[in-house]
Structure formats: C-alpha cells, structure tokens
N, C-alpha and C positions, 0 to 999 in steps of 0.2 A: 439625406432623402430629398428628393426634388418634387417629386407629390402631392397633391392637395391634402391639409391638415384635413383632420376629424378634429372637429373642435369641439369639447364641453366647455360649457357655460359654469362658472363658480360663484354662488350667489350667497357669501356666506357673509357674518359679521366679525371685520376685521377692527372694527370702532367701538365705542360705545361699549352698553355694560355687559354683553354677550361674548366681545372681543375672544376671552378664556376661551370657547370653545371653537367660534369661528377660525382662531387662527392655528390649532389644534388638528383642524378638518383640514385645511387648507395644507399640511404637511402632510398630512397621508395623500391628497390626494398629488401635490407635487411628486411625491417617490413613485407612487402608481406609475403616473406619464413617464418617468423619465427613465423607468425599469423598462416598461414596454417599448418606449422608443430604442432605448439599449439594445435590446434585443430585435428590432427590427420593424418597431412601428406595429399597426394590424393592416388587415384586407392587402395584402402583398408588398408592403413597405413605404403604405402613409404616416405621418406620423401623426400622434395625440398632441392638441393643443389646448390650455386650460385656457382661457376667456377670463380673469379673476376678475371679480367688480366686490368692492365694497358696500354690503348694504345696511352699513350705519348701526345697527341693531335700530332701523328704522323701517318702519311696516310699509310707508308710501314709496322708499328710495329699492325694498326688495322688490316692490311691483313693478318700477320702472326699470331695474333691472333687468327680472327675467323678463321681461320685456323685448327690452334692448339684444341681450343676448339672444334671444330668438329668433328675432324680426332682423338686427342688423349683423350680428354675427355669424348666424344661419347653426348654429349647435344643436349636435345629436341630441342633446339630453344637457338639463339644470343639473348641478349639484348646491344643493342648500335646501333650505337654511337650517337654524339649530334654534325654533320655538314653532310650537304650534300656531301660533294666531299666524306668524308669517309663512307658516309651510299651509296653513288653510288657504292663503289668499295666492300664494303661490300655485296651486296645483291649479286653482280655477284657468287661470292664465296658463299653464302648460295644458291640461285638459283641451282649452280651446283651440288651442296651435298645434294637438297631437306631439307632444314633447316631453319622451321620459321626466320626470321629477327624482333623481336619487338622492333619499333623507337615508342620515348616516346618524341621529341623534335621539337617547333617550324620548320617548312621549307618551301620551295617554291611552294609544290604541284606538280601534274603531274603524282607521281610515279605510276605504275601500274605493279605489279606481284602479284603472285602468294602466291610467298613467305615471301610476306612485309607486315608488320600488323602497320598502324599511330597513335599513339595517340598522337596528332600533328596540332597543331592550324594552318591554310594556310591561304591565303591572303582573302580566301572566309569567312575565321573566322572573319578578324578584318577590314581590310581593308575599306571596303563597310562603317561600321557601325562609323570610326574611323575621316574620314576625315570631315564630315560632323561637328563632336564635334568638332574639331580641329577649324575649320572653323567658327562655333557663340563664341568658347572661344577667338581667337584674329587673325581675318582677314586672306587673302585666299592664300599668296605666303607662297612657300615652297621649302626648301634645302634639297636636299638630301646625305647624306654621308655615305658612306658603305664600307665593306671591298670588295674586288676586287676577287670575286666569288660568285658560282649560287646563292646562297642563297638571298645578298642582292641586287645583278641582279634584280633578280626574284621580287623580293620585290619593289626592288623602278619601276620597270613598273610596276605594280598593284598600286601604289599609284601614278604616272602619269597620270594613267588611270583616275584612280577616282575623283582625281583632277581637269583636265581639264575639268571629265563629271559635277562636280560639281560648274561648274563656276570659278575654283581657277587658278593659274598659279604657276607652277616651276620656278626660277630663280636660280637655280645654282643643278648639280648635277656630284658627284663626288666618284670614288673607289677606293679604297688606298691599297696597299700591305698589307698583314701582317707583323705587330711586328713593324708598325709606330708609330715613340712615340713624336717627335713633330708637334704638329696640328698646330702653331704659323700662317701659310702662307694659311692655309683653315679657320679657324677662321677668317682671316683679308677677306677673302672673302666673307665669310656669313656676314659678318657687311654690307661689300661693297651692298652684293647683296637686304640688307633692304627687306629681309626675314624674316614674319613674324611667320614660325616653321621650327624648324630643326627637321628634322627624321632622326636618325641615324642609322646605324648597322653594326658598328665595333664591332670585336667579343672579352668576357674576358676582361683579362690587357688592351687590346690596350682599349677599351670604357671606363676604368675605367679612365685613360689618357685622353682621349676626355673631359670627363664631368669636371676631374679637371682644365682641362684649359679653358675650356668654362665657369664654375665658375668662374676661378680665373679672367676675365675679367667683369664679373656680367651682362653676355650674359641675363641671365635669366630672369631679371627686364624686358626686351623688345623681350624678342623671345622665343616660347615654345616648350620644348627640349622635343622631345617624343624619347621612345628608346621601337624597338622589340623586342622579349626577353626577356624584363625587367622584373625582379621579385627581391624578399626581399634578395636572395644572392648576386645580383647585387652591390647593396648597404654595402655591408660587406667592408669595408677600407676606404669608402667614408663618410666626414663628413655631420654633417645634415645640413647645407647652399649647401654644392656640390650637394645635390641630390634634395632638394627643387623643387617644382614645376614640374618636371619631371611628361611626360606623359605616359599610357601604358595601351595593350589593350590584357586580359589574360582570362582564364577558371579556374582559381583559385586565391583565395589569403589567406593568411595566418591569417589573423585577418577576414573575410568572416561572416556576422554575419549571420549564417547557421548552422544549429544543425550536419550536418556531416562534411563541414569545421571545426567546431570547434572540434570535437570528434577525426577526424585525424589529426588534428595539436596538440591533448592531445597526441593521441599516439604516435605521433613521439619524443614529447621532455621526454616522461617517457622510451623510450628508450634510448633516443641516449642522453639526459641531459635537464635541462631546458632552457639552454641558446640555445639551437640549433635552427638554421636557416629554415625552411621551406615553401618552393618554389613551384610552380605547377610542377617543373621536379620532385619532389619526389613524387609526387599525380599522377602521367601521369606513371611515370615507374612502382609505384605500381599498379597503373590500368591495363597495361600489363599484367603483371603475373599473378593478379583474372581472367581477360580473359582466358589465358591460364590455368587456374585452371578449369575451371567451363568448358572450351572444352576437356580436359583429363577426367573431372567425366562422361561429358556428355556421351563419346564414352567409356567410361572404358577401355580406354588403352591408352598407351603412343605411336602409331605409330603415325609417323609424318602425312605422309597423311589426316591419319584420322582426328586427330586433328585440322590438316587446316580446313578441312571442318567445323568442329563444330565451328570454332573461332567467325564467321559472325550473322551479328545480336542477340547478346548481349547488354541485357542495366543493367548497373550496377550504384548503388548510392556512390561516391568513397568521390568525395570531396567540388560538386558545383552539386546537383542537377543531374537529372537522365540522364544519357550519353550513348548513342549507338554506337558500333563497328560495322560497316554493313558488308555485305555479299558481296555487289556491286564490292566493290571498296578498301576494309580496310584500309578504315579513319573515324572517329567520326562525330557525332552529337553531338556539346559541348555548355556549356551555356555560355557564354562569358559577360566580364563587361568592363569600363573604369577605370581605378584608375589612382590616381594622388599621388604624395609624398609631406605632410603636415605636419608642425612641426615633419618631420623625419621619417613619417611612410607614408608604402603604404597604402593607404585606398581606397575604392571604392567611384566613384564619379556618374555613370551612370549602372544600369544591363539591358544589352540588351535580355540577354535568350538566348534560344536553338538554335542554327545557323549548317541549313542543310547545308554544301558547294555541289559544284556542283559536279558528279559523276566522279571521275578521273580517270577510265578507259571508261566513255562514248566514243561508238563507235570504242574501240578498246577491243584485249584481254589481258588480264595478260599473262606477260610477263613468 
C-alpha cells in the first residue's frame, strides 16, 4: 500500500503495575491492524497504523502522550488506557482536540461524552448477576478490598448495594494505596471478620501479592476469593494452588467453547506464538478498532466528526457471541458468564448472556 496511513494512537501501560493488562490491549489491537491491513487496509486501501506509546502506568506520561499522538502524530482516535483516573484525564484532552478516546477496560460506569467509545464491562454487566452466585456457592457475608480509587469505590458500592438488596451483609470494607505489598494486617482481619467471600480489586502486582498471601494462609479452603478484572493474564506468575478456586465475572474467556472464541484465540497465538496468553482485554481492544473500521467504510472518510457519528449501534461477532456498541450512551450490550479457576485453568461455570446495562448518559448530554 502506498497511501497515507490512518493512524491510531495506543496509549496503553506497557510498564509499571498495569503492564498485565496494558500489554493484553496492545495484542488485540496489533491483530485488528494487521487483519485489516490483510485484507486491504480501509477508505480504498490505506493502511492502519498503531502510534504505540508507553504510558508508564503513569497519569502525567498518559497526558503527554495523547497529547503527543494527537498534536504530532495527527491519529484518528486514542486507544487507552486501562484505569479510570487516567482514562478521566485522558478524554479531557481528547474532548478538547475532538478525538475519539477507545477504552477497551473494565470500569465503574457513568462516563458520558462525546468523545468516549466503552467496550467495558460496568457494574450493570456483573454485579446484579454475580452476587447472587456468590451467595448459593458459600453463604451471604462479604469483604471488600480494593485499591483506593474510583474504580473500586465505585465498585464496591454496587456490590453493597446488591448485597444488602440480596439479603447478604458486608462485614468489613477496606481501600489500600497503591504499590501495597504486605496484606499481613487485612488478612488477619477478613479471618477476624468470618467472611464468607472476599471481592477484591487491587490492581496488577499489588493483587498478584494479595492472592499469594491469601494463599499462602489457605484462606481459600473457607472463603471464596473473587477478583474483578480477573482474566487468564492474571494468572501468569501465580501458581496453580494460588489461583485455585478464584471467582470471576467476564465477556470473554480464552478456552470459551464458542466457535469464534475459539477462532480468535487460534489467531492470536498463530501470531504472537502458541504459548501466548489471551484475555478479554485483547478481544475488547480489538473490538474497538473493527468498530472504528466498519464507521470509516461506513462514512468513506476518516473525519473525525463523521466517524463519531457512524460508531453507534454496531453489532459485531468478535469473541462471545454477538455485541452492540450503541448510539445512546457508547457502551456495550455484552454477553457475560461466571468462571472459576479449576485444576489451574479459567473455565466457565455459569453463561448468563447478553446484559443491556442501563443508559449512561440517561437524562443527561454527552459531555
């Protein structure tokens, strides 16, 4: 192709303690490009070019990135990141420059612009469906620990919520700094508190820490550890007794017995190897860019504007059955399951199906 690229910007965390998912996103979004380029690029046979910048899992280095990518790159559209605080400060700066933002990562829900496209499981995705299992798998009290931002804020009141509507009770709830690495004195509390599930949502290293010391105590035998988030890169360092039993509630899984789960988990490891790891963050960030594909052919151009428009209501079959981007609100209609980790692997133990969340700009406009 001789062509002027279409370039996205990739503004993910390939460093630091986010790495796990950043670098997760950054493979969906590689196979995206390189499919469509395969097959002939878009707008008449330009090709997609990723823009990849590392941003640290640091808040100042993502601002100067999409930054960067915007202003010196010239990119249709951001892809990143994978935390709320930097996908807040992020959209500011895309908002300003009119430049899609595609978030491809679990969050807390709310967001409402313009500029913001979710493929993004929110609490209306798991939550509701989640505690109830929790609840006939091994009784109704429940701890909560998180890191000490919106994310699992957000998170643990929707599971409050649900809880309490659900007959259950909370008995201990707790948010930690980031880069806390001994849990010794919250451990001795969730025994104390004869809590019958921990929900957790430390993020990266710091949870990978959590679980080994919640193992290395053999928490597990009597309290069932669910983790948000949780997918098969999770699991990379951790042995298979650490991760045993672990619960989780996701739009994808890598073993999915699903004729296009299984077809995109062939193509990711005939490219990237066959030992390679694949997660719903590499199913979710590629889903992004088919959206934004398939809104560039629609409108036969690359203006931003235009392409917003087109982005909305799309349903595309990526990796779990058929999924909508709406027009409303841009967040998903995703099919969501329970999996549990069993003799070492994620496997599916419940499918719930297709889960409308509620409209996240109802009553208000994009921002």
């Amino acid at each position: 192709m001789s062509k002027s690229p279409v370039k996205i910007g990739i503004v993910l965390p390939l460093s630091g303690p986010e790495e796990l998912f950043g670098s997760q996103g950054l493979q969906g979004a590689k196979m995206a490009a390189a499919e469509i380029n395969a097959a002939g690029g878009v707008l008449g046979g330009r090709p997609l070019e990723l823009v990849i910048e590392d941003e640290k899992t640091d808040l100042k280095t993502a601002v100067a990135k999409t930054e960067k990518v915007i202003l010196k790159d010239k990119v249709i559209a951001v892809m990143g990141p994978t935390s709320s605080a930097h996908r807040n400060a992020m959209i500011e700066i895309c908002t300003k420059h009119r430049t899609p933002l595609l978030y491809a990562t679990d969050y807390e829900g709310g967001s409402c612009y313009r500029y913001l496209f979710c493929y993004s499981p929110i609490p209306d995705h798991y939550v509701k469906p989640l505690i109830p299992y929790l609840m006939e798998k091994r009784g109704k009290t429940f701890y909560v620990i998180g890191a000490d931002y919106v994310w699992p804020v957000k998170i643990g009141e929707a599971i409050k919520k649900t809880v309490l509507q659900s007959g259950g009770s909370i008995v201990g709830e707790e948010f930690l700094p980031f880069d806390t690495k001994d849990f010794k004195s919250n451990l001795q509390k969730i025994v104390r508190s004869k809590a019958n599930h921990v929900v957790m949502m430390l993020l990266g290293s710091d949870g990978q820490i959590f679980i080994k010391q919640f193992a290395a105590l053999g928490l597990q035998k009597y309290i069932t550890l669910t983790i948000m988030a949780f997918n098969e890169n999770y699991m990379v360092g951790l042995t298979q007794g650490e991760v045993e039993g672990i619960v989780t509630c996701a739009p994808f899984l890598a073993n999915l017995d699903r004729p296009e789960a299984k077809d995109f988990v062939s193509r990711q490891k005939k490219m990237f190897g066959p030992n390679t790891v694949v997660s719903y963050f590499a199913e979710s960030h590629y889903g992004l860019i088919m959206f934004l594909k398939n809104a560039m052919e629609k409108v036969k151009t690359d203006d931003k504007e235009k392409v917003i428009n087109a982005m909305g209501d799309q349903t595309l079959v990526i990796g779990n059955g058929p999924v909508t981007l709406r027009a409303s609100d841009h967040h998903m209609v995703l099919n969501m399951l329970i999996a549990e980790v069993k003799a070492g692997e994620l496997v599916m133990t419940k499918y719930i199906g297709p889960v409308a969340p509620e409209d996240q700009c109802a009553g208000r406009k994009k921002a």
